[in-house]
C-alpha angles and dihedrals in degrees: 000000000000125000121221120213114215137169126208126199123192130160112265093346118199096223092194095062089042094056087050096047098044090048094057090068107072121274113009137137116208120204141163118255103169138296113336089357135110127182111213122209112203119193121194120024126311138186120222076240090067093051091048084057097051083049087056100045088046092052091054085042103049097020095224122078139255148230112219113184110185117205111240109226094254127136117259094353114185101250096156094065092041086059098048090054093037099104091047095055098068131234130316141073106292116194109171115295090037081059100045090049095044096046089049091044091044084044097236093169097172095049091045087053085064108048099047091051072056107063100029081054090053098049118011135246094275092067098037086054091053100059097043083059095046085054089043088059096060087264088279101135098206090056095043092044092048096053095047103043112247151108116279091223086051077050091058105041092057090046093055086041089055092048095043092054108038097027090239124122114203095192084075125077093240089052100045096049097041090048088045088053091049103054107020111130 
């Protein structure tokens, strides 16, 4: 089993009667991660479905609502500068395109300067290249494949390898705009 890593924020959060919320809920481990801040371990698989349903049952617990930023599973992700910058996203549960999208609509320039040397960082500018053309080709793959040269299958390939290393998916319409809005010139 794999564990998820999340992080709620809530405004002057009682960590106490989080932990204990949270921990109400199956496998979760519940720990401090500063003021107003708790870091969720996760353990089994779960859906961003499951998390939205955890948002909605601490709402009606706590009766405010929270921020859930859930950590793609990504080497070396920059944690530390999403957390800085998690009061100002909303409210909601933010995996990584959620994130990206949210960061580049709320201008959070800093925090978009990270993640897309991120990502550019994780895998290369090749492949980053790839999938904004892919996007800029209506995400139809023959089309995309056929302007820039190559293969569909190289397309493909690319496209799966983008997906596999930073957990967005750039097929879907919540991949593909927050990937256009990354790296958008």
């Amino acid at each position: 089993m794999n564990a998820r890593e999340a992080y709620v924020w809530m405004k002057r959060v009682d960590q106490e009667a989080m932990a204990a919320f949270f921990t109400a809920y199956g496998d979760i481990r519940v720990f401090p991660a500063g003021p107003d801040l708790v870091r969720l371990v996760i353990e089994g698989d779960h859906e961003d479905a499951d998390f939205q349903r955890l948002r909605e049952l601490a709402v009606q617990e706590f009766i405010q609502d929270i921020t859930v930023f859930v950590v793609p599973d990504s080497p070396d992700y920059p944690v530390a500068a999403v957390l800085s910058d998690l009061p100002k996203l909303g409210h909601g549960v933010f995996g990584a395109a959620e994130l990206v999208t949210e960061a580049v609509l709320r201008n959070l320039t800093p925090l978009r300067g990270i993640l897309r040397g991120y990502y550019y960082d994780l895998v290369g500018a090749e492949t980053v290249d790839t999938a904004v053309g892919f996007i800029k080709a209506d995400q139809n793959a023959s089309r995309a494949a056929r302007r820039m040269f190559m293969h569909r299958n190289t397309l493909n390939y690319r496209l799966d390898h983008f997906a596999a290393k930073t957990g967005i998916d750039v097929r879907t319409f919540t991949g593909g705009l927050a990937c256009f809005l990354l790296f958008r010139a």
